[in-house]
N, C-alpha and C positions, 0 to 999 in steps of 0.2 A: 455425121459420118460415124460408122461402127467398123470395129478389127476383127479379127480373130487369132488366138494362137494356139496353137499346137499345143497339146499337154501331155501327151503319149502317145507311145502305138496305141494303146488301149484305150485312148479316149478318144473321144470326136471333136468336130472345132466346136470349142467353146462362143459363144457371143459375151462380150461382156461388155459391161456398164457404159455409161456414155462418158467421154475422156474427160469434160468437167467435173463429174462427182468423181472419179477416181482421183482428181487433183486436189478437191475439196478433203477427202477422205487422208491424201497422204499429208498434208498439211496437219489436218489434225494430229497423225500419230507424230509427227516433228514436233508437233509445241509439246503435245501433253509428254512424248516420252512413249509413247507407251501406253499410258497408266488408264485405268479404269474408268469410268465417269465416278463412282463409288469413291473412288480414291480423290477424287479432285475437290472431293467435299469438306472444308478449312477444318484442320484438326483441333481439340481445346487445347489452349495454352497450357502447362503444365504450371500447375500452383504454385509459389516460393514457403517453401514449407514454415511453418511459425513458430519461433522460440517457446522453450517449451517452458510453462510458468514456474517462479521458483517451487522449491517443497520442504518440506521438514517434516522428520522423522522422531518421535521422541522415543530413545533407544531403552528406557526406564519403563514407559507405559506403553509404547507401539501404535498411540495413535500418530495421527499423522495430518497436512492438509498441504495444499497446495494455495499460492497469491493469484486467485481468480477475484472479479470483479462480484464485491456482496454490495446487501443492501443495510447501509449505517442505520444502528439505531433511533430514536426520536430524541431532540436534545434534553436534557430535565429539566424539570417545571420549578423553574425559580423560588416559587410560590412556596414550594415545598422544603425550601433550602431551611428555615427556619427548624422546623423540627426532625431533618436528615440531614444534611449537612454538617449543621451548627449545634446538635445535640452534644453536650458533654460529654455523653457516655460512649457518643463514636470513638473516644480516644482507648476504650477498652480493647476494643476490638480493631483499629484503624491503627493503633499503636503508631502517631506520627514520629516521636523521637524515635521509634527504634531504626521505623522506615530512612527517616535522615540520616543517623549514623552508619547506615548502610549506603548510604552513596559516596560515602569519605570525602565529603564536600571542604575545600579549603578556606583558611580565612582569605578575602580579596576575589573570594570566586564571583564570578559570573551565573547562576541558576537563572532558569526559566520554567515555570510553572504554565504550562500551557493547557489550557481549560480552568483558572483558578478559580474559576465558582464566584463563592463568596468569602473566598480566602481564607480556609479551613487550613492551610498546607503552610500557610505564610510568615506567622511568628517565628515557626521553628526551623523554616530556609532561612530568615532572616539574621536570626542568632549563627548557626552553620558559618555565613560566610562574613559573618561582620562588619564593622562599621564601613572598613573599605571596600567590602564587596556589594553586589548589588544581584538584587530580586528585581525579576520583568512577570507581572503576574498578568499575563496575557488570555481577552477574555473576547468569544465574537455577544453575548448575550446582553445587551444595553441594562437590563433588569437588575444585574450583578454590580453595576460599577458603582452606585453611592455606598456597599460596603465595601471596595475596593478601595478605593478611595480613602474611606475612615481610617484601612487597614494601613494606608500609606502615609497618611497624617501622620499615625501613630510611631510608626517603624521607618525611620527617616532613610531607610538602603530600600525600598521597594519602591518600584515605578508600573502603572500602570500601563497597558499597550492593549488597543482595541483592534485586534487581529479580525481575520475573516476565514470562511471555513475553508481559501486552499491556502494563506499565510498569512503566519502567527505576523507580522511586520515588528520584528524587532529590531530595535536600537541598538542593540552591542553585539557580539560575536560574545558564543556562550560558551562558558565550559561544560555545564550539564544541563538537559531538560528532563523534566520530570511531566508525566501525562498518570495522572490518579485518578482515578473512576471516569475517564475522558475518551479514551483511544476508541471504544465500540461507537463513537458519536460520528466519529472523522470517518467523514465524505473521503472518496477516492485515496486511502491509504498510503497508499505505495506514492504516490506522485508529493501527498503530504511529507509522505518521511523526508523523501530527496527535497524537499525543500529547504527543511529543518536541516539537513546536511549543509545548506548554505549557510548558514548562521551560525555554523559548528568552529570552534578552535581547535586548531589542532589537539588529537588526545582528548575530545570530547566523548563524554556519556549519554547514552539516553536511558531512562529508567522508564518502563512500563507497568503502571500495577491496575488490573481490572481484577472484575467478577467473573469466576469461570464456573459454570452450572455441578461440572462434571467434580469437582472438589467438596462441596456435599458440607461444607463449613458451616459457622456461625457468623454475620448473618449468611439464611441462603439467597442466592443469588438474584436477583431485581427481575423479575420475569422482563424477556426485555431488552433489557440493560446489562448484558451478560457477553462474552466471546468466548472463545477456544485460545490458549493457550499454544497451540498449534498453528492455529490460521497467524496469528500478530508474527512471530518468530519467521513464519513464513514468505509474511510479508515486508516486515521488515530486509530481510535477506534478499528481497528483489529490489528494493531501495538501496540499496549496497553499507545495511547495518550488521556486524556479526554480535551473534550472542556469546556475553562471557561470562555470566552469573544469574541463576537462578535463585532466588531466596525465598525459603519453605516456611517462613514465621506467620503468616496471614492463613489464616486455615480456609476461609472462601474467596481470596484470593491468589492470583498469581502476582511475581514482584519480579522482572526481568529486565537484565541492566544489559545495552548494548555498547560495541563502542564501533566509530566510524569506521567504514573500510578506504583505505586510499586507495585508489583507481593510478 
C-alpha cells in the first residue's frame, strides 16, 4: 500500500517510499543520532603521553644528555688486566690515594667496589676503612676471582661477592660504592643504579669515575670504553641519585660523587 501527502499549494502529491523502509530509515537516524556513516567509524584512542626522560645540563661546558636506553660497552678482556690494570705506573696517572681520600671514607665503613677487576682499587679502600670496616669487592667475570681472592687472603676486611650484571648481591648495607673504569660496562643503567639504592645506608655515596673522550687527557680515552660525563649524571638522576661533587684531579677522567635521594 502507498500514501500521499500534501507538501504545498506549489507542489503536487508526492508518492513516497514504501512505509517499511521509511521505518527502517527512522530507526536508523534513532540509534546513530543523527551521525554520518563517516562518523561511526571507532575513533583511535588517545595515547597516555610518556614521561619525559631525565636530562642534565652542564651549566660550565653546555653539553648536555638525556637517560635514554644506550648500548653498554664490551666487558674487558681479563687477559689484558696484567699489563693495564696491574701496571705500576697506572698509579701515576689513576692516582688511587688521592681518588680515596676524596670519598672521605670512615674508619668502620662499609665500601663496595663494584666491577673490582683484579683488585687494583682494594689495598687502599682497605686501609680507608680499617680493621673494623669492610671491603665487598664485587665482580660478575669468573677470570677475576683467583686474584680477588689472593687480595682477600691478604687484607683480612675485604670479602669477595660474585654479582651479576643487574645485582651486584651484596652482603651488607653500604655506606659508599665506588664504580672505577666500570660504569660504561653496565647493562641497563638506570634500573642498575636503583638497585644499588637497595643496598644503600642511609647518607650513602656513590662515586663514579670513567674515561670521557671529550677531556682530551693522559691516557686518552680506550676507544670504546669511554662515556659522556653528561649521559652517567643523567642517568643517575632518573635512578633517583643527586650529584654533589665533581672532582677535576684525573685529566682523562671524570670523578663524580652522588649521594641518594629519599623519595
Amino acid at each position: 500500500m502507498r500514501i500521499e501527502t500534501i507538501l504545498g499549494a506549489q507542489s503536487g502529491a508526492v508518492k513516497q517510499k514504501p512505509v517499511w523502509q521509511g521505518i527502517i530509515i527512522g530507526l536508523f537516524w534513532l540509534i546513530t543520532g543523527g551521525c554520518r556513516p563517516q562518523q561511526l567509524q571507532q575513533q583511535p584512542k588517545p595515547q597516555a603521553s610518556r614521561p619525559k626522560p631525565a636530562h642534565y645540563r652542564d651549566a660550565r661546558t653546555g653539553r648536555e644528555a638525556y637517560a635514554v636506553p644506550r648500548t653498554a660497552s664490551p666487558l674487558f678482556n681479563p687477559q689484558l688486566a696484567p699489563k693495564l690494570l696491574d701496571d705500576p705506573k697506572r698509579d701515576t696517572w689513576q692516582k688511587p690515594e688521592q681518588i680515596v681520600r676524596a670519598l672521605r671514607l670512615q674508619q668502620g665503613d662499609v665500601v663496595a667496589d663494584i666491577g673490582a677487576g683484579s683488585g687494583y682499587l682494594l689495598p687502599h679502600l682497605s686501609r680507608a676503612v680499617g680493621p673494623q670496616g669492610l671491603v665487598l669487592a664485587e665482580e660478575i667475570q669468573p677470570e677475576y676471582f683467583p686474584a680477588l681472592h689472593r687480595h682477600a687472603k691478604r687484607l683480612k676486611n675485604v670479602r669477595v661477592i660474585r654479582g651479576t650484571t643487574h645485582d651486584p648481591k651484596l652482603i651488607k648495607k653500604v655506606n659508599c660504592f665506588v664504580l672505577l673504569t666500570t660504569y660504561h660496562e653496565v647493562e641497563n643503567p638506570v634500573a642498575f643504579l636503583k638497585t644499588l639504592k637497595r643496598y644503600a645506608k642511609s647518607g650513602a655515596h656513590l662515586a663514579i669515575i670513567d674515561f670521557d673522550a671529550s677531556r682530551k687527557g693522559t691516557p686518552t680515552a680506550p676507544q670504546g670504553h669511554e662515556i659522556a660525563d653528561v649521559v652517567v649524571i643523567a642517568e643517575a638522576k632518573a635512578a633517583g641519585w643527586r650529584l654533589v661533587k665533581q672532582h677535576q684531579f684525573l685529566s682523562s677522567q671524570f670523578f663524580l660523587v652522588f649521594e641518594s635521594i629519599v623519595n
